[in-house]
PALUM-452257 format. One record per residue (C-alpha): residue number from 1; chain; x, y, z negated. Coordinates in nm, 3 decimals. Each point is the difference from the previous one (the first is absolute). Example, Ala and Ser with C-alpha at 12.3 -4.5 7.8 and 13.67 -1.06 7.14 Angstrom:
BEGIN
<pt 1 "A" <1.230 -0.450 -0.780>>
<pt 2 "A" <0.137 0.344 0.066>>
This chain:
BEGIN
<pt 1 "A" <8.950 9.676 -7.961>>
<pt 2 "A" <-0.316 0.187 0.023>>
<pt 3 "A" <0.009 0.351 -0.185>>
<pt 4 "A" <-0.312 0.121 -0.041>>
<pt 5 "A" <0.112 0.366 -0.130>>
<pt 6 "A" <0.327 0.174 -0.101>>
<pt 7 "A" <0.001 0.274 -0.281>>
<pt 8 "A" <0.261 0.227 -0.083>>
<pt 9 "A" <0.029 0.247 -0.303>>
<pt 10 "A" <0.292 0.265 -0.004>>
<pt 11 "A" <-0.017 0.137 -0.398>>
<pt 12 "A" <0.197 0.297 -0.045>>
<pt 13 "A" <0.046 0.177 -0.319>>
<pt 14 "A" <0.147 0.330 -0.041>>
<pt 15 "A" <-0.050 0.067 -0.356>>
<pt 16 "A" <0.010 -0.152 -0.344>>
<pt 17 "A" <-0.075 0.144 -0.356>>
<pt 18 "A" <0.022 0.294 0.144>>
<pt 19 "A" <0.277 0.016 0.137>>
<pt 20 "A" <0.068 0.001 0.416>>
<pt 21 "A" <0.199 -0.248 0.111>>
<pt 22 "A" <0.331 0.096 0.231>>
<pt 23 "A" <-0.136 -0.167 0.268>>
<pt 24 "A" <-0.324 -0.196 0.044>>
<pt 25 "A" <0.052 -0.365 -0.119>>
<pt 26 "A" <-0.195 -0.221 0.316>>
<pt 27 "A" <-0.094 -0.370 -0.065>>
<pt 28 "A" <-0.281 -0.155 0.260>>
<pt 29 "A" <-0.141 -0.342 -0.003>>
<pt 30 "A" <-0.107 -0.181 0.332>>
<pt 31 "A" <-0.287 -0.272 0.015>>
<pt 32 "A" <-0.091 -0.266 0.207>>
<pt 33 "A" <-0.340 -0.167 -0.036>>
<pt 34 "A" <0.040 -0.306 0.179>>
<pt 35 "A" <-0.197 -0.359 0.081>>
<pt 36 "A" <0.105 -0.280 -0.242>>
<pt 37 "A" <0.056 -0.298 0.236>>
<pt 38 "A" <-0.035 -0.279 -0.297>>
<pt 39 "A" <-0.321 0.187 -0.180>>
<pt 40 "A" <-0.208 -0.278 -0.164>>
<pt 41 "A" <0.208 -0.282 0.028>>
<pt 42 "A" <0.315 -0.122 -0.124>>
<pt 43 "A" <0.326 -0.025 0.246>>
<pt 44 "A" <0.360 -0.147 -0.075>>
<pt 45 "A" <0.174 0.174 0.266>>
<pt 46 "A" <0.006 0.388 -0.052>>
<pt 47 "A" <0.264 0.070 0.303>>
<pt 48 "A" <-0.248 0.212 0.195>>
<pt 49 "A" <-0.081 0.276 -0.303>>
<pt 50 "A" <0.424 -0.035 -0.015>>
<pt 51 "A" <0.037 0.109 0.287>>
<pt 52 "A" <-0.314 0.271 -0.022>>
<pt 53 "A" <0.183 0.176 -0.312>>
<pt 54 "A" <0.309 0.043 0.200>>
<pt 55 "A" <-0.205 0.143 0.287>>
<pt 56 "A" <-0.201 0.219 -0.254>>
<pt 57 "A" <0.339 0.090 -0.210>>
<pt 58 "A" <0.117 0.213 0.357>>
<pt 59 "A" <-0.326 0.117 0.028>>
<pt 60 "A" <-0.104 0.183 -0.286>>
<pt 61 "A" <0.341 0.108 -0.050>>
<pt 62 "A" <0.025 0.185 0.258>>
<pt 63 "A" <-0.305 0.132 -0.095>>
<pt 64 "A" <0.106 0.142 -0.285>>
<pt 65 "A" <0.351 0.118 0.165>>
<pt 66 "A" <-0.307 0.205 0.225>>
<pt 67 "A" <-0.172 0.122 -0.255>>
<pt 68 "A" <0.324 0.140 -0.255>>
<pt 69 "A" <0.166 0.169 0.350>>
<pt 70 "A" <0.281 -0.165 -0.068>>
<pt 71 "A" <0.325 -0.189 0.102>>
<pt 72 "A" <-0.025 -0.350 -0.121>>
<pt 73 "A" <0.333 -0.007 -0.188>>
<pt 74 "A" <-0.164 0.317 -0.193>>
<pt 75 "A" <-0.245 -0.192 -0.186>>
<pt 76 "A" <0.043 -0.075 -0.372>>
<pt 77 "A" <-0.245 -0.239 -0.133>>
<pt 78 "A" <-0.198 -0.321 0.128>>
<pt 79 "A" <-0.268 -0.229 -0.076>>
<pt 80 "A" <-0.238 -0.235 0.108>>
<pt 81 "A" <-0.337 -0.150 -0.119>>
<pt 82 "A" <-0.300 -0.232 0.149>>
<pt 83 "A" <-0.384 -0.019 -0.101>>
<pt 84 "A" <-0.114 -0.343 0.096>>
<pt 85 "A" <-0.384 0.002 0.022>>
<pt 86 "A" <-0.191 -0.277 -0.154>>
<pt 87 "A" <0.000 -0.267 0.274>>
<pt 88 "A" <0.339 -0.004 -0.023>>
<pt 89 "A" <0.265 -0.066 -0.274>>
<pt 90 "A" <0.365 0.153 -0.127>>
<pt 91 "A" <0.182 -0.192 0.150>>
<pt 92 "A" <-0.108 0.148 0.310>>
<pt 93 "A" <0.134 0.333 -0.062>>
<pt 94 "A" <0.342 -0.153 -0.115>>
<pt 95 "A" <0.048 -0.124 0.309>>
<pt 96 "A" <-0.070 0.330 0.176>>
<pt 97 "A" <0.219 0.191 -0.274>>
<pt 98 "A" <0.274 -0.200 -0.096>>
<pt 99 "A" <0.240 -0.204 0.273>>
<pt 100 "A" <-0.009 0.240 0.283>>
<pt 101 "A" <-0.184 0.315 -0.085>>
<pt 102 "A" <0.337 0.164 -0.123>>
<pt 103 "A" <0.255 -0.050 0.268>>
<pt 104 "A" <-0.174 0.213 0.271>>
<pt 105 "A" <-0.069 0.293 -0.276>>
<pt 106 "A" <0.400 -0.043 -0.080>>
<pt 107 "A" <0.035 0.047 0.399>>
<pt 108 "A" <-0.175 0.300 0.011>>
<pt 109 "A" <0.101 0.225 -0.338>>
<pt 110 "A" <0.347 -0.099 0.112>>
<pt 111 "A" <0.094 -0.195 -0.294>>
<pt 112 "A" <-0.176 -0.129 -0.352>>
<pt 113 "A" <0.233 -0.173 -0.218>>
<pt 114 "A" <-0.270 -0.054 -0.279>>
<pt 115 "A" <-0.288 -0.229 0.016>>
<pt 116 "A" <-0.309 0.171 0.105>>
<pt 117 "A" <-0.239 -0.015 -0.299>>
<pt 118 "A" <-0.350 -0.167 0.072>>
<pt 119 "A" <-0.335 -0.025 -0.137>>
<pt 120 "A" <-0.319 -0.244 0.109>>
<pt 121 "A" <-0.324 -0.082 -0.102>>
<pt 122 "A" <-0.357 -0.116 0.112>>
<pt 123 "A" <-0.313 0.217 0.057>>
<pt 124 "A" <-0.262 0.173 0.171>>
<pt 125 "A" <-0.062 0.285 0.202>>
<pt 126 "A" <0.110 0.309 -0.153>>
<pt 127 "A" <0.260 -0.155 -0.263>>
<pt 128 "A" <0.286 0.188 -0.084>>
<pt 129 "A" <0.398 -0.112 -0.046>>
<pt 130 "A" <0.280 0.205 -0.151>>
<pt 131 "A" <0.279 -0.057 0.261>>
<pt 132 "A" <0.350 -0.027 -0.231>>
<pt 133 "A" <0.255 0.215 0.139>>
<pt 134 "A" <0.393 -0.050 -0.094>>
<pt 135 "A" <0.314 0.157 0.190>>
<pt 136 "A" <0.105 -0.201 0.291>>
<pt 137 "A" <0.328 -0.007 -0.105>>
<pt 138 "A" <0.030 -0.051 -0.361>>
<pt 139 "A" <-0.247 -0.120 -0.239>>
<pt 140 "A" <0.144 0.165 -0.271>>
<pt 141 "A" <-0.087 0.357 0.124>>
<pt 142 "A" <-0.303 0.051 -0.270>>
<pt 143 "A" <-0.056 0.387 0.164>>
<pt 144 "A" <-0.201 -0.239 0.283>>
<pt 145 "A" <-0.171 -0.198 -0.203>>
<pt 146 "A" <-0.360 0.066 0.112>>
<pt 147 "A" <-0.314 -0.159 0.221>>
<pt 148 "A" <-0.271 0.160 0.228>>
<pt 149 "A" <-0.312 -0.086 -0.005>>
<pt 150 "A" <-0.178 -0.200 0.262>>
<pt 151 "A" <-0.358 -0.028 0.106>>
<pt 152 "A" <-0.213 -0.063 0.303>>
<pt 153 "A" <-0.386 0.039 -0.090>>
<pt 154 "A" <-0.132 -0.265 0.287>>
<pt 155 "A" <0.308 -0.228 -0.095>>
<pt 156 "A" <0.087 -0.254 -0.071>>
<pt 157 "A" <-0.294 -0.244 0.143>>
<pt 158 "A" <-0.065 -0.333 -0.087>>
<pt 159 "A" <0.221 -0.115 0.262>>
<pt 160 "A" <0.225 0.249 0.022>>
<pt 161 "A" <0.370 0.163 -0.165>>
<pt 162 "A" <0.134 0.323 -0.074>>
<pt 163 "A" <0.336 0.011 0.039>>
<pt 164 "A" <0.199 0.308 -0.084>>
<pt 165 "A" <0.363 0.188 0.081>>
<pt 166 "A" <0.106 0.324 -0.228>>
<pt 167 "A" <0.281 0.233 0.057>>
<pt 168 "A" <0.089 0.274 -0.162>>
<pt 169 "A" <0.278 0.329 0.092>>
<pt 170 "A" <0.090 0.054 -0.418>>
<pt 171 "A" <-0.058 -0.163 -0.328>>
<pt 172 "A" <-0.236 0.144 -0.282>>
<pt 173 "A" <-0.033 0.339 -0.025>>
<pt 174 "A" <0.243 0.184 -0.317>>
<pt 175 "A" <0.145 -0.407 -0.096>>
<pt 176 "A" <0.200 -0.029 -0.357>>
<pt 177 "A" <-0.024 -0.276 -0.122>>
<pt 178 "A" <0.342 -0.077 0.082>>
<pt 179 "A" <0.143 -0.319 0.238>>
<pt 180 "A" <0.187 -0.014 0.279>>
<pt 181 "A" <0.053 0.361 0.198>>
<pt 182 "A" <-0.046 -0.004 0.347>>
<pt 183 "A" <0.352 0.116 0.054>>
<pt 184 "A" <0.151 -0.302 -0.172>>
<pt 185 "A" <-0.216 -0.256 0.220>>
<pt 186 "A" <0.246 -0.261 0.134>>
<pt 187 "A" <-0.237 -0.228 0.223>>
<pt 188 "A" <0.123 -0.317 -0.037>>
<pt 189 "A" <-0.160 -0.231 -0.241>>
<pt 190 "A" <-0.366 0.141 0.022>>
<pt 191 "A" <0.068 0.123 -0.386>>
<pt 192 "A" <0.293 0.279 0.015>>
């Protein structure tokens, strides 16, 4: 893996409509900008970005875990997303989000029940992505419903992907809309 550059955004809001919150609600968003190994052509065997999004799963991660000052059993909320730029394709950044990126996150926030919501798509330099966010314990927790957004003005290159991590401390700021309470969260299924 060759990373060219690593971002890292810590968003913190402490008031909305108005109103402070009780605590400032922290969500950050890590980015690698790394070299595509298969730009331009087309491969069969995708085992080496497999094994890059596990590699880049601890990384940014921790990251984040950096950036919120934070244990990582105190976060809330993941996500993940992946810019492929034009010499490559999407299945590139499946392979970097999808069979090993979430294990080492799990590792490292100390659990994550849920599946970790993802986004991808192909551009240039300076495209943006929304980064879903869901509770790492139960999808049906609608006060974490969210994204970040993600963007890199040199990246992604021709021949290069952005592949992001977001973590957040809390959900949205004031939530009712109703759903599952984080007091009721069970952690088994990924749902309750």
């Amino acid at each position: 893996m060759i990373i060219r550059r690593i971002t890292v955004l810590l968003d913190e809001t402490r008031m909305e409509m108005g109103r402070p919150l009780p605590q400032p609600l922290r969500r950050a968003v890590a980015c690698a900008v790394i070299q595509n190994p298969f730009a331009g052509r087309y491969v069969e065997d995708l085992a080496e970005l497999v094994e890059t999004g596990a590699e880049l799963g601890a990384l940014l991660a921790a990251e984040c875990i950096a950036a919120l000052g934070i244990a990582g059993p105190a976060v809330h909320s993941y996500g993940k997303a992946a810019i492929v730029g034009e010499a490559g394709e999407l299945e590139h950044a499946a392979a970097l989000l999808h069979p090993k990126m979430g294990a080492p996150i799990r590792a490292l926030i100390g659990g994550g029940a849920a599946l970790i919501p993802s986004a991808k798509k192909s551009g240039g330099p300076g495209t943006t992505i929304d980064v879903p966010l869901g509770h790492k314990d139960a999808a049906y927790v609608r006060s974490h419903y969210d994204a970040i957004e993600a963007r890199i003005p040199d990246a992604p290159r021709a021949a290069e992907i952005m592949v992001c991590v977001a973590l957040t401390a809390g959900g949205r700021p004031w939530p009712r809309i109703g759903g599952l309470e984080l007091k009721d969260i069970q952690g088994k299924d990924g749902l309750r």
